[in-house]
N, C-alpha and C positions, 0 to 999 in steps of 0.2 A: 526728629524725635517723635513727630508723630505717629509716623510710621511704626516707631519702635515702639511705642507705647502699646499701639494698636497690633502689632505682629504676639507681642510681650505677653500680652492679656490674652486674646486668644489662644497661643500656645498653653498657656497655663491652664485655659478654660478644658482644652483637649485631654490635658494630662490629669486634671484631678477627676476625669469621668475614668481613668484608668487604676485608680487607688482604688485601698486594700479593701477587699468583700469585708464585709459584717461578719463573715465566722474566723477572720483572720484577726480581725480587731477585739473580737471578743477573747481571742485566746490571746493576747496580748493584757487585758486586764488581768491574766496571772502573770503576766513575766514579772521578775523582779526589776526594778528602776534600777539605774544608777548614773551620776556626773561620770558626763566623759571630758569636758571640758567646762572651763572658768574661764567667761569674754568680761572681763571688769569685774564690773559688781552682779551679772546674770551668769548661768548657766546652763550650759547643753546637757539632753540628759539622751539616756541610750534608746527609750522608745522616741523620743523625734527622731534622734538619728535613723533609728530603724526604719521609721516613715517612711522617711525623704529616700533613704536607699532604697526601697521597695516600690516606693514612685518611681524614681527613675529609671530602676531597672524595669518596671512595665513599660512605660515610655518608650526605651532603647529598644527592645527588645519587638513591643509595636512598629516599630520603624524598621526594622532589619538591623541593626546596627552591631555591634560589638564592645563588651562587656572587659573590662580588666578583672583579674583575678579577684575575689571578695573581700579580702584584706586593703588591696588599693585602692576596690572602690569605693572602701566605707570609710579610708583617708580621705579621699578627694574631697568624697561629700561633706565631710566633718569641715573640711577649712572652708566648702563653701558656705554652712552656714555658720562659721567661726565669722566671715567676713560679713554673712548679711545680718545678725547680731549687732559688730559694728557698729555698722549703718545706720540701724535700726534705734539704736544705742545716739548716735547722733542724733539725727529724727527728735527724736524724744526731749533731747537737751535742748535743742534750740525751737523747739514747740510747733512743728512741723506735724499735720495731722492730714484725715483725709474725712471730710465731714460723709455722714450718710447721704445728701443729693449726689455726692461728685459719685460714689460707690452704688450708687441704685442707676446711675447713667451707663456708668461702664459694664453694669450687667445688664442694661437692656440693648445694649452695642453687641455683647456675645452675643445675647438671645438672634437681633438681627441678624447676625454674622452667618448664625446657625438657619436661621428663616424657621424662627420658634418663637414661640412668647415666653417673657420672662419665668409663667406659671409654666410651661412645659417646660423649659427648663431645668427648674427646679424640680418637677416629678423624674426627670431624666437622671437626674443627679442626685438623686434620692432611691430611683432604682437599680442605679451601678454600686449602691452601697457610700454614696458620699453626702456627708451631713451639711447641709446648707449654710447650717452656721461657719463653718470649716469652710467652706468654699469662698463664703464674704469676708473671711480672713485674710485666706490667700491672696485676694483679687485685691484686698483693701493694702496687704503691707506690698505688693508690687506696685499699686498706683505711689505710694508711698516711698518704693525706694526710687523711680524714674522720677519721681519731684525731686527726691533729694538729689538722685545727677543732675536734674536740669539746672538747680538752685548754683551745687556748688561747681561746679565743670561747666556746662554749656550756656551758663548764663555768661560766662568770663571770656567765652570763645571772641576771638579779635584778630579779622582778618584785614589786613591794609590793602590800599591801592596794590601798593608797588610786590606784591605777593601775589594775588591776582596774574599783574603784566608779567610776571616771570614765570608763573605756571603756564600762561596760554601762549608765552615765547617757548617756553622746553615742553612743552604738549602741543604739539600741531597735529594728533592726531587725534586729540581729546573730542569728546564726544561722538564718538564714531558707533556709539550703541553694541560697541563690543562687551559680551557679557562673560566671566569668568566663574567656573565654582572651583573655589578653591578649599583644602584644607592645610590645617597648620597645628606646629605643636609647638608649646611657649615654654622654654624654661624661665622661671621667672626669679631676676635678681634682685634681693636687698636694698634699699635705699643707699649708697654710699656702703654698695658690696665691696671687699677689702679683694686683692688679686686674688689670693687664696680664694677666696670662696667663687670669683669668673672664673680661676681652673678646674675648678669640681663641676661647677655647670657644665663648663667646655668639654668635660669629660661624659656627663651625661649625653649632650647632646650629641657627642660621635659615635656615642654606644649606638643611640639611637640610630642614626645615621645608617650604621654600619650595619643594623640589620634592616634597614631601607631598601637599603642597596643589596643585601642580598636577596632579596625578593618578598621580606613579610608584609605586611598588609599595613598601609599609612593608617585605616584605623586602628589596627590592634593596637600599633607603637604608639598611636596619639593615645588611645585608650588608658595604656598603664606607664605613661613617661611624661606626657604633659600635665603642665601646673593651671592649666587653660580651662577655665568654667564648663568649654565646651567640650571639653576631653572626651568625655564619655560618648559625646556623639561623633565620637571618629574626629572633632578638630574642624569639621565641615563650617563652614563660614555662609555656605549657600552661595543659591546666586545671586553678584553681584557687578554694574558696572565696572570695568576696571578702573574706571576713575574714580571711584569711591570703594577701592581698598585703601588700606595703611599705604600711605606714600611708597614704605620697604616691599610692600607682599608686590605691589602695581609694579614696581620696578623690576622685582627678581622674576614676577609671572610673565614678562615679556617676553624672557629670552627662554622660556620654556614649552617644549611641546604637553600636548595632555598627557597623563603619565608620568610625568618627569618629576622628579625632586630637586628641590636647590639645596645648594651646600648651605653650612649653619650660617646666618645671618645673626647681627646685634646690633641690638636698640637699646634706647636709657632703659626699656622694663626687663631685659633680659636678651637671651637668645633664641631664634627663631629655626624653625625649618618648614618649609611650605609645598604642598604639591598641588601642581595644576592640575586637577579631575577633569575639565574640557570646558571648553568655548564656544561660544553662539554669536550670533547677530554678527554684524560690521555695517551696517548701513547707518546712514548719517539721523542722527536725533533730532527728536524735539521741532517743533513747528516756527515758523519767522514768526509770526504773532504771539502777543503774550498777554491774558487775562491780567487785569491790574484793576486794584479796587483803591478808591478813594474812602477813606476810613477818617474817624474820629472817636477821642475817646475822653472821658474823666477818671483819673486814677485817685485811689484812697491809698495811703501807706501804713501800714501800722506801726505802732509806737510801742514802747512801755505807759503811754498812757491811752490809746488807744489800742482794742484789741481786735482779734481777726471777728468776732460777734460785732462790737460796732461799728466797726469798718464796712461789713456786708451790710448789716441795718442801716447804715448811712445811705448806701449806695442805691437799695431797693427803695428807699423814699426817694431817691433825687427819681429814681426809673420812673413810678409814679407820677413826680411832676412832671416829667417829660411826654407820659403818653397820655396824660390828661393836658396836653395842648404849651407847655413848659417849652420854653427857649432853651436847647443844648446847649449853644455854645455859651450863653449867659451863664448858664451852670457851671460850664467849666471853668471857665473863666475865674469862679466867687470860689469853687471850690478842688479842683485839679490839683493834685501834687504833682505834674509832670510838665516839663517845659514847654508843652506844646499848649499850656491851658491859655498863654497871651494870643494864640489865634483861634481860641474856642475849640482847645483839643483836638484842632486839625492836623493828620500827622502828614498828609500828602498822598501822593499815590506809589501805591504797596506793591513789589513783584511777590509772591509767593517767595517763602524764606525770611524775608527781612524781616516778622515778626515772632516773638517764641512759640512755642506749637500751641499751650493751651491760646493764646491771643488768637492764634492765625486760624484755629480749629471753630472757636465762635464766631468769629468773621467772616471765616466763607459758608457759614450757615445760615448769614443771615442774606434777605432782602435788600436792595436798594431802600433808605429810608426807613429800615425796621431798627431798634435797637435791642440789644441784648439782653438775657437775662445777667446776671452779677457772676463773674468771672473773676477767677481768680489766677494768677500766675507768678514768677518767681519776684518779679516786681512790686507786686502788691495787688490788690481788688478793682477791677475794672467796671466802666457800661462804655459800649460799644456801640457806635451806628456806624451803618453803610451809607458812603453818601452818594455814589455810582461808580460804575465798573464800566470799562472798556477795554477792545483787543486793540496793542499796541505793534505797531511793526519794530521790534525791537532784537534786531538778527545780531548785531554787538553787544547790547546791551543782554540780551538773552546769555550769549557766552560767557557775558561776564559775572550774570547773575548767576548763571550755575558751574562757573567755576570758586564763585566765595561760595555756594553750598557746600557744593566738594570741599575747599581746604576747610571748611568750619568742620564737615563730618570727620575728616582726618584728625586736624587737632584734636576734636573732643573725643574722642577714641583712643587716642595716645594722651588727652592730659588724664580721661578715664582711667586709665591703667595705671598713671602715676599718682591721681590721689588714693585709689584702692591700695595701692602697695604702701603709702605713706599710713594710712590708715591703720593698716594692717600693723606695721610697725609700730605704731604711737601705743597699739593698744596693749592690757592685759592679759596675754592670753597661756592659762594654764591647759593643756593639752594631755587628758589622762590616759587619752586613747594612746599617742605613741609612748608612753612611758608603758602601760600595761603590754 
């Protein structure tokens, strides 16, 4: 998830320097408004929508990519932000926020990314015509919706032993650093969808198919027939291990050349079709050693009677006492809410993965010895020290560590899928754009 976080936020960073000039936005204060859609109790109106479609067709369009007809595509994007609405709608009820430090960090990570200062930055993006404030929106409700997967999906992720031994018994070729880019189109089914409506898919899905196979272009078809967020970018998945595809895409991409399409595949979110674009690497991965840190921590949790303000305030005074000469583990000990506070918050030694990303992200920043500033994660408010790192010869223990990454990425990408569609379902949603 770090990764993703970190991939997430910069792509967005790229795309809002690609939004709409000043003289578009201005002729937009005369359009006339109107609801195009009711998600509960809020509403979409037709100049966001107009936005979001006009972003991403700069986007696509920057990229080479291909476009579905203007009708489709301003359906697509309507249910994607019907769904990040939602979300966001969730967020909100369960008190889910993103303070100004966590959102002044993650702009000065673009700025790095870019090898800019924040103040360049912001002049940049002020002279592609994009208003700062708007931009600290954007950046603030993705930190905000990647918390909410983290919270309600990847925090629940639960991979066993015996899941592991069966993966690296039916994968003996796993980690082989063979890299796949694949694309794919999703048609996407209903929670406890009735036959009727898996035959209308199934119907979609061979249309598509069928002009696959006669030779149209897997983006056009993912462009205006998939239900897939990533539709509009052709369905493209990028590159990635093929151990860390969907269990289904890893399986059907084996027995295909680059070029090739599989027939429709089905999973609980729907039905699939996926083409192998091409293949890299095959040499064996990853190093016999493996960095591992000895970590410790004190956790706060919040209550209904404590909130996420004194939680944080708790935790920068205990910081205090610790770096004015304060016994940590005495600390954790009196005040930890985490089982590991009876050995003075010592959690043992960490491979890379076993901690959630924002934990494992302040911890490999820090020092042997140093402690953290106040962290926060799906658990609750952390301080963190390092208490030393060392390279472990761990050539089994490595495979096994990065096959629980693997099955954890799979699950949470597939339970991904199925609370956005459950989601999706639970909610209100009045849709004036397909009636009109």
């Amino acid at each position: 998830m770090n990764r993703f976080l970190s991939h997430t936020i910069f792509a967005l960073a790229v795309s809002c320097t690609a939004m709409i000039a000043p003289s578009m936005a201005a002729s937009r204060v005369a359009a006339v408004d109107r609801i195009v859609a009711v998600v509960n109790s809020d509403v979409i109106t037709s100049v966001q929508l107009r936005d979001r479609v006009e972003q991403i067709t700069r986007q696509v369009q920057r990229q080479g990519g291909q476009l579905p007809p203007a009708d489709v595509l301003e359906r697509q994007i309507l249910e994607r932000l019907i769904i990040e609405q939602a979300q966001l709608q969730l967020a909100r009820e369960t008190s889910l926020r993103v303070d100004d430090a966590t959102l002044e960090r993650a702009i000065a990570r673009i700025a790095e990314n870019n090898r800019i200062s924040a103040t360049e930055l912001r002049a940049t993006l002020e002279r592609d015509g994009v208003s700062w404030s708007r931009f600290r929106d954007e950046i603030r409700t993705e930190i905000l919706l990647t918390r909410l997967r983290e919270r309600e999906v990847d925090s629940r992720i639960v991979v066993t032993d015996a899941e592991i031994d069966n993966f690296l018994q039916n994968n003996p070729d796993a980690f082989s650093g063979s890299e796949y880019l694949v694309a794919h189109i999703l048609m996407r089914a209903p929670e406890s969808a009735s036959p009727e409506q898996i035959a209308r898919l199934r119907e979609r899905a061979e249309r598509a198919l069928s002009r696959l196979r006669a030779g149209e272009a897997f983006g056009r078809v993912a462009a205006d027939s998939s239900d897939a967020p990533d539709s509009v970018n052709g369905g493209s998945l990028g590159w990635r291990e093929r151990d860390r595809l969907p269990a289904l895409y890893a399986d059907a991409a084996r027995d295909l050349q680059p070029g090739q399409v599989s027939p429709v595949l089905r999973s609980a979110a729907g039905l699939h079709i996926i083409q192998l674009v091409d293949k890299r690497g095959g040499a064996a991965a990853g190093p016999e050693q493996l960095e591992q840190t000895r970590a410790r921590h004190i956790l706060i949790k919040t209550s209904e009677v404590l909130s996420d303000t004194d939680a944080e305030a708790r935790l920068r005074a205990l910081r205090e006492r610790i770096v004015n000469g304060g016994d940590f583990a005495e600390l954790a000990k009196a005040n930890s809410a985490d089982l590991s506070a009876a050995r003075g918050g010592d959690l043992g030694w960490l491979n890379p993965g076993d901690t959630v990303p924002e934990f494992e992200r302040a911890m490999n920043a820090l020092r042997p010895g140093e402690v953290s500033p106040v962290v926060r994660s799906p658990f609750g408010w952390h301080l963190i020290q390092v208490m030393e790192r060392r390279l472990q010869d761990v050539t089994d223990e490595r495979k096994r560590n990065a096959a629980r990454n693997i099955l954890r990425d799979r699950k949470a990408d597939e339970a991904y899928e199925d609370w956005v569609r459950q989601l999706r379902d639970s909610t209100y949603v009045e849709n004036r754009l397909e009636r009109e």
